[in-house]
DSSP file (Angstrom, degrees, kcal/mol; ACC not computed):
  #  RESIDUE AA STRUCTURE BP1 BP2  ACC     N-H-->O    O-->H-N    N-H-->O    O-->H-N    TCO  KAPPA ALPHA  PHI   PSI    X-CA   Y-CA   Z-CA
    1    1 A X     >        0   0    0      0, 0.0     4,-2.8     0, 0.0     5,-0.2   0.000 360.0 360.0 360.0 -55.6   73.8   90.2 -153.6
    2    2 A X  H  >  +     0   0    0      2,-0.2     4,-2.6     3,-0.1     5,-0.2   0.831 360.0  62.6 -44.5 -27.1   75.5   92.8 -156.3
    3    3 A X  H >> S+     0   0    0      1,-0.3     3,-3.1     2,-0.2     4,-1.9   0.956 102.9  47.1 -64.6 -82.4   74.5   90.0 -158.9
    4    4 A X  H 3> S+     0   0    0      1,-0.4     4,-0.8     2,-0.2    -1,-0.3   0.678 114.6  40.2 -28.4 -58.0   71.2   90.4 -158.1
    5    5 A X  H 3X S+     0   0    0     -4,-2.8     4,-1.1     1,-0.2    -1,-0.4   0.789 111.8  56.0 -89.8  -6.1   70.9   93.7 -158.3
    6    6 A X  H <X>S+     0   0    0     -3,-3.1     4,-0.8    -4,-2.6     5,-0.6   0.971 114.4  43.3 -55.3 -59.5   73.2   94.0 -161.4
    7    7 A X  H  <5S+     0   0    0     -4,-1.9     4,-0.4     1,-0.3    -1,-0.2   0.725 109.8  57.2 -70.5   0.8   70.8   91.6 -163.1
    8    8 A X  H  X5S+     0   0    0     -4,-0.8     4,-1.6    -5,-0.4    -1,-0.3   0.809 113.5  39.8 -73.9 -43.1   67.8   93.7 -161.5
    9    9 A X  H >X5S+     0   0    0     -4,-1.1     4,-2.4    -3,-0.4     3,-1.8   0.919 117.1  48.7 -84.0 -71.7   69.1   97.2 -163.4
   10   10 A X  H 3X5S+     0   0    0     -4,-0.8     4,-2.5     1,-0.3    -1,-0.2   0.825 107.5  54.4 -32.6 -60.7   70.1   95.5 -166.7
   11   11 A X  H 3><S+     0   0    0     -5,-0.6     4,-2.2    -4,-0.4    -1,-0.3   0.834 113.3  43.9 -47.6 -43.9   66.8   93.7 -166.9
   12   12 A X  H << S+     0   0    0     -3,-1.8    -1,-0.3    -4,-1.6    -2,-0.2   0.765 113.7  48.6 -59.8 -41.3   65.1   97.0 -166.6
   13   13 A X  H  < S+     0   0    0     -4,-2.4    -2,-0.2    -5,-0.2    -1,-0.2   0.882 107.6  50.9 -89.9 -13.0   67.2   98.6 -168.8
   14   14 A X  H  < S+     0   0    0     -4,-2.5    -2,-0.2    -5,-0.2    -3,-0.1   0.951  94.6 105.1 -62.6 -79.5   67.2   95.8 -172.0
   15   15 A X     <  -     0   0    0     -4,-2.2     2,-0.5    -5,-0.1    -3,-0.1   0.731  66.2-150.9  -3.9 148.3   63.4   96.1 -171.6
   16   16 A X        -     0   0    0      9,-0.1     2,-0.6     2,-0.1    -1,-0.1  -0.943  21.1-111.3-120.7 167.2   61.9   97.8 -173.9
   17   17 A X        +     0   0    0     -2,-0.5     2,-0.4     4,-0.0     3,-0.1  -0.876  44.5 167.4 -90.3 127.1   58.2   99.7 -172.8
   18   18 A X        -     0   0    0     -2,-0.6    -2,-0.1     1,-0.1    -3,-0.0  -0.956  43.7-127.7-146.4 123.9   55.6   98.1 -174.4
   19   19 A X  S    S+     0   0    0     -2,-0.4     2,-0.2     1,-0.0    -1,-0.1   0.738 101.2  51.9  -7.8 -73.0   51.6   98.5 -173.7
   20   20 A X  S    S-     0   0    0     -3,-0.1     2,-0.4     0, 0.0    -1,-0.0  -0.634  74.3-150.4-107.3 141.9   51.4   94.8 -173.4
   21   21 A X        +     0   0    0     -2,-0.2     2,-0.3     3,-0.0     3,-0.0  -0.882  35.6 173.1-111.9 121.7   53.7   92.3 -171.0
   22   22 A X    >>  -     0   0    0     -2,-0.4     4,-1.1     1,-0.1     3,-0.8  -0.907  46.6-118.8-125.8 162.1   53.9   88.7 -173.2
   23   23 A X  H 3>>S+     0   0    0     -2,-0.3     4,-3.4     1,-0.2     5,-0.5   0.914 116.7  62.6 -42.1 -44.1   55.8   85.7 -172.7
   24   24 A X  H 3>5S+     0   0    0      1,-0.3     4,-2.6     2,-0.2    -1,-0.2   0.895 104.3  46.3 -53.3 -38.7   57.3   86.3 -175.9
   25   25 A X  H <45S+     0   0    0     -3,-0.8     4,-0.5     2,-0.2    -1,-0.3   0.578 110.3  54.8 -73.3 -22.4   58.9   89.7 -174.5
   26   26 A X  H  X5S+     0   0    0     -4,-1.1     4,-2.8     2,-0.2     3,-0.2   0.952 111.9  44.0 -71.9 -46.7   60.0   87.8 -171.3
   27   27 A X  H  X5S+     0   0    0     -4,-3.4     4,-1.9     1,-0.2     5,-0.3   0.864 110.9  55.4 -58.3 -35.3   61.9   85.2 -173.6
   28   28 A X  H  X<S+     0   0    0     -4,-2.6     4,-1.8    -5,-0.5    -1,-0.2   0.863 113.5  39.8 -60.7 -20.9   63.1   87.9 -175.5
   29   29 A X  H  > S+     0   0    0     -4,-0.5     4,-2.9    -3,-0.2    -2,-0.2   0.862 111.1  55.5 -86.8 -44.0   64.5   89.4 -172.5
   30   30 A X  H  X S+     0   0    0     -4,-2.8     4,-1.3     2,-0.2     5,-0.2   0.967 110.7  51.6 -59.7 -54.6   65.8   86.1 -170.9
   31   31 A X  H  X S+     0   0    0     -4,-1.9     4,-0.9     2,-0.2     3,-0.4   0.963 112.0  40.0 -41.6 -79.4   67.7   85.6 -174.1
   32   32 A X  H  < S+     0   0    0     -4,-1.8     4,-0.5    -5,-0.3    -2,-0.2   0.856 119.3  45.5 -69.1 -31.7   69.4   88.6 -174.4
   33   33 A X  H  < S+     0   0    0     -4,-2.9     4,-0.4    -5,-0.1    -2,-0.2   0.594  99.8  67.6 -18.7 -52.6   70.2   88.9 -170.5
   34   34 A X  H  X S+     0   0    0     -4,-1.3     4,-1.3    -3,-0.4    -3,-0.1   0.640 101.1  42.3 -84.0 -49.8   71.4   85.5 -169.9
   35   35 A X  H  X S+     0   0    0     -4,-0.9     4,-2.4    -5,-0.2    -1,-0.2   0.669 119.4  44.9 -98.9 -16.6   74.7   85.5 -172.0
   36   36 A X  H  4 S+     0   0    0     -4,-0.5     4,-0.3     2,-0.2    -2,-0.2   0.711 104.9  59.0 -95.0  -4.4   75.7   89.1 -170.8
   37   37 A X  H >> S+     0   0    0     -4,-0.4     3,-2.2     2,-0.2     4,-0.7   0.991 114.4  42.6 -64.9 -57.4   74.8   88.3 -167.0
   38   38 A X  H >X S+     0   0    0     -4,-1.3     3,-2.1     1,-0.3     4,-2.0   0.947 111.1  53.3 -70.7 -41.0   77.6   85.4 -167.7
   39   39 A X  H 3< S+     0   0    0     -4,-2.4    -1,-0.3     1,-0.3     4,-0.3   0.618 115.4  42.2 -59.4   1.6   80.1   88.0 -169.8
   40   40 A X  H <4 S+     0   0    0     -3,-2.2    -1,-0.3    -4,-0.3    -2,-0.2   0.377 113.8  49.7-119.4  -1.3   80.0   90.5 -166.6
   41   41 A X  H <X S+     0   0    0     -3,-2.1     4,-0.6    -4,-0.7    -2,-0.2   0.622 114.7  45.4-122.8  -8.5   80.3   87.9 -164.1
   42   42 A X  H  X S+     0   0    0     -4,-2.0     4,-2.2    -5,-0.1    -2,-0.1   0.532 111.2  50.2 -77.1  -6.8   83.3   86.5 -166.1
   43   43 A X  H  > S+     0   0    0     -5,-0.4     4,-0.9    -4,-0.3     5,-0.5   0.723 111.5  49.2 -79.8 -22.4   84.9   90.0 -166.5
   44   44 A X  H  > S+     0   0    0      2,-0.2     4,-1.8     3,-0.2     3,-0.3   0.962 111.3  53.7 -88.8 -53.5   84.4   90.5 -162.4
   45   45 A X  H  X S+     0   0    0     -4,-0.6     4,-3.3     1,-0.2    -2,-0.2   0.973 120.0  34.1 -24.5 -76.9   86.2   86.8 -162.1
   46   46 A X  H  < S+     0   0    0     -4,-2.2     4,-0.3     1,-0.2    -2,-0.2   0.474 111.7  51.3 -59.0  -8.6   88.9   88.3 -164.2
   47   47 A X  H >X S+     0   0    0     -4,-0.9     4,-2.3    -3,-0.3     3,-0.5   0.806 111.8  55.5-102.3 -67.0   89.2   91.6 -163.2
   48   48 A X  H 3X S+     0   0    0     -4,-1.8     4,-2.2    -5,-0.5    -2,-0.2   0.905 111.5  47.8 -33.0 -54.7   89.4   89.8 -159.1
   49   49 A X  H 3X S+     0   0    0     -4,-3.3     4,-2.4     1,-0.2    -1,-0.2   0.859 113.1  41.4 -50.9 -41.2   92.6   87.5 -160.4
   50   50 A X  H <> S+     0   0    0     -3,-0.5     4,-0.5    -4,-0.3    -1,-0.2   0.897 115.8  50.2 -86.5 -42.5   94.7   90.2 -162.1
   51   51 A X  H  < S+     0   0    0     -4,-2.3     3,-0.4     2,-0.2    -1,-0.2   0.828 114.0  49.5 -67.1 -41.0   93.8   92.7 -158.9
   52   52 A X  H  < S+     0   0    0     -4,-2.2    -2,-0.2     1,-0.2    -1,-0.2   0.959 110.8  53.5 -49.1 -55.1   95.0   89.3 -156.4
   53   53 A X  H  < S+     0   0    0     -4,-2.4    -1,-0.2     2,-0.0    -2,-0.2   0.712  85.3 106.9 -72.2  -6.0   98.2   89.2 -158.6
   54   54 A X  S  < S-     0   0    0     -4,-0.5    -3,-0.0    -3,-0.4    -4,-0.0  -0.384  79.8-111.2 -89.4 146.4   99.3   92.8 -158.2
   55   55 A X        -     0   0    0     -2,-0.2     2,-0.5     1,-0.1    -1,-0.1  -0.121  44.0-109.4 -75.4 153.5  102.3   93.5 -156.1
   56   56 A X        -     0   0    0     -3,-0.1     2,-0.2     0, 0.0    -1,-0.1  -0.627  31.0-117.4 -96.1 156.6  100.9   95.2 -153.1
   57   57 A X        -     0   0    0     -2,-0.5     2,-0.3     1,-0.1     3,-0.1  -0.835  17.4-144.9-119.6 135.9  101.6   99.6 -152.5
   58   58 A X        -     0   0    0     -2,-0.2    -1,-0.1     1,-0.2     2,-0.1  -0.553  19.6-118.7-109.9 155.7  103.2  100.4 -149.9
   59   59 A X        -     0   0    0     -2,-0.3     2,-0.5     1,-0.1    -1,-0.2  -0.385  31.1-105.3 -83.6 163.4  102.0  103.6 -148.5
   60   60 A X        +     0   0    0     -3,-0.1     2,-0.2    -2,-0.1    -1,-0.1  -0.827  48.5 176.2 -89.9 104.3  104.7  106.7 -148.3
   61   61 A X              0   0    0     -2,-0.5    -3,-0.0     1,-0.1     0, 0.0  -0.886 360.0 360.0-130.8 155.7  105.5  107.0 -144.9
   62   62 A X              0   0    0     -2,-0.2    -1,-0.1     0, 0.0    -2,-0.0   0.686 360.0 360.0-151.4 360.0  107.8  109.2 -143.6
């Protein structure tokens, strides 16, 4: 579900405003979209692993 709405806000914000809505501006969008939808959903992968490996803290109890 966050994918979705990540790739919901990004879409909106690469857009650009323009008068007229063409295919040509959808492909432009799809294009540039498409390879940073994969770099944020491999950073979130990685980001997951490193957070799994970390020793867990143990709260200060007393």
């Amino acid at each position: 579900m966050q994918d979705i709405l990540t790739f919901i806000i990004t879409r909106e914000g690469l857009r650009r405003p323009t008068s007229s809505h063409t295919a040509e501006a959808d492909q432009h969008f799809y294009d540039t979209a498409a390879p940073l939808a994969g770099k944020i959903r491999a950073a979130r992968q990685q980001l997951s692993r490193w957070r799994h490996r970390l020793p867990r803290r143990e709260t200060a109890g007393g």
